[in-house]
C-alpha positions in Angstrom: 305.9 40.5 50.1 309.4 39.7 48.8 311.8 42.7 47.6 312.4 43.5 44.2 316.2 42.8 45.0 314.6 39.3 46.6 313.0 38.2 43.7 315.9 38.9 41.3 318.0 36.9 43.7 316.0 34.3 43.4 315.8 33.8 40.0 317.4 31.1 38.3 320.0 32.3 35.6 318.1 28.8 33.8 315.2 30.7 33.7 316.2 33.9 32.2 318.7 32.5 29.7 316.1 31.3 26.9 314.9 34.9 27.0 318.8 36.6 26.1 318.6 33.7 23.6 315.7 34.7 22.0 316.4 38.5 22.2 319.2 38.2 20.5 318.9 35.8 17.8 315.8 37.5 16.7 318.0 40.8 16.4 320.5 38.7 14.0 323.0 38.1 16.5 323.6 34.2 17.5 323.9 32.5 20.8 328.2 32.3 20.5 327.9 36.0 20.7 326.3 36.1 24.0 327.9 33.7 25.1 331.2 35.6 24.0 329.6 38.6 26.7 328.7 36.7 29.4 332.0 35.0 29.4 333.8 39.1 29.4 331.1 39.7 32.5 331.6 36.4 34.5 334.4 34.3 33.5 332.4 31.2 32.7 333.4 29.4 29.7 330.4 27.6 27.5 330.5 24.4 29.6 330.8 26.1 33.7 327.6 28.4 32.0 325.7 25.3 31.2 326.5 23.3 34.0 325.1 26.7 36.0 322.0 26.2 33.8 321.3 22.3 34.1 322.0 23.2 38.4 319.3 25.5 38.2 321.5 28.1 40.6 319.9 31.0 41.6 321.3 34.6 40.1 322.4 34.9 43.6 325.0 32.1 43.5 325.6 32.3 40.0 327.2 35.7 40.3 328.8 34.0 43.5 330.8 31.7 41.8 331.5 34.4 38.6 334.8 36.3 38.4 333.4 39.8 37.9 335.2 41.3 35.0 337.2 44.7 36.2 335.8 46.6 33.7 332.0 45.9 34.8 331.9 49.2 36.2 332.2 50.6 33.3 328.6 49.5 32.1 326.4 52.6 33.0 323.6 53.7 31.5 319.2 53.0 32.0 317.8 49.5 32.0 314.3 48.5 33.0 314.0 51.9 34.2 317.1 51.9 36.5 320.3 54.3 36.3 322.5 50.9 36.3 325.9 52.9 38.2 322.7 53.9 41.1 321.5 50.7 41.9 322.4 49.9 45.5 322.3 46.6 46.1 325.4 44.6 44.3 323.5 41.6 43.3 321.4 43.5 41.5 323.7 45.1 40.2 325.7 42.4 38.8 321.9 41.5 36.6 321.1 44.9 35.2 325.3 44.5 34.1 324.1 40.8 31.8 320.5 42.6 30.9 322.4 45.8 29.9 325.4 43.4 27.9 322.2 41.1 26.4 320.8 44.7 25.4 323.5 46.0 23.8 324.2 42.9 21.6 320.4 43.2 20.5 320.8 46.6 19.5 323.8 45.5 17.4 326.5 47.4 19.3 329.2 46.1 18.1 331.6 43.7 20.4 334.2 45.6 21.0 332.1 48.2 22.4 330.1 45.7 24.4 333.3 44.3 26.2 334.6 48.0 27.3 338.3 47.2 26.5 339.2 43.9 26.7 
């Protein structure tokens, strides 16, 4: 049986994306937003994200090819039941960072929290 680490590095960022979509339109915030924090996370501009998306890559060489912003350590805090500055294993990591960022936007943090300083 695969790992919990396995499977999220196995999972297509195409295959997760509808479902930060949905979060947070359906909190009032729109898709240019997220893509505004995914962006501060990984560097990817609207078209490298979508051309992620339409290649089906895997989380594990999504965050391959992302520049990690600096300030991702700076995201702390429980998601899915994990301490996000305890997780071991980087890749992992790097996900709970974009679920904690597509959280935050639904909760209607405000962006400037969201992107811790930029």
């Amino acid at each position: 049986m695969k790992t919990h680490d396995e499977r999220i590095a196995e999972m297509t960022f195409a295959s997760v994306y509808p479902h930060y979509i949905a979060k947070v339109e359906k909190k009032g915030r729109t898709k240019e937003e997220l893509h505004q924090v995914i962006e501060w996370l990984t560097g990817f501009d609207v078209q490298t994200m979508q051309a992620h998306i339409d290649d089906k890559l895997s989380f594990e060489q999504f965050f391959q090819k992302a520049d990690l912003n600096p300030n991702a350590h700076l995201i702390t805090g429980l998601i899915c039941g994990y301490r996000i500055e305890e997780i071991e294993n980087p890749l992992t990591q790097k996900v709970r960072y974009l679920d904690k960022l597509v959280d935050e936007l639904a909760k209607g943090k405000k962006l400037e929290k969201i992107l811790r300083n930029s």
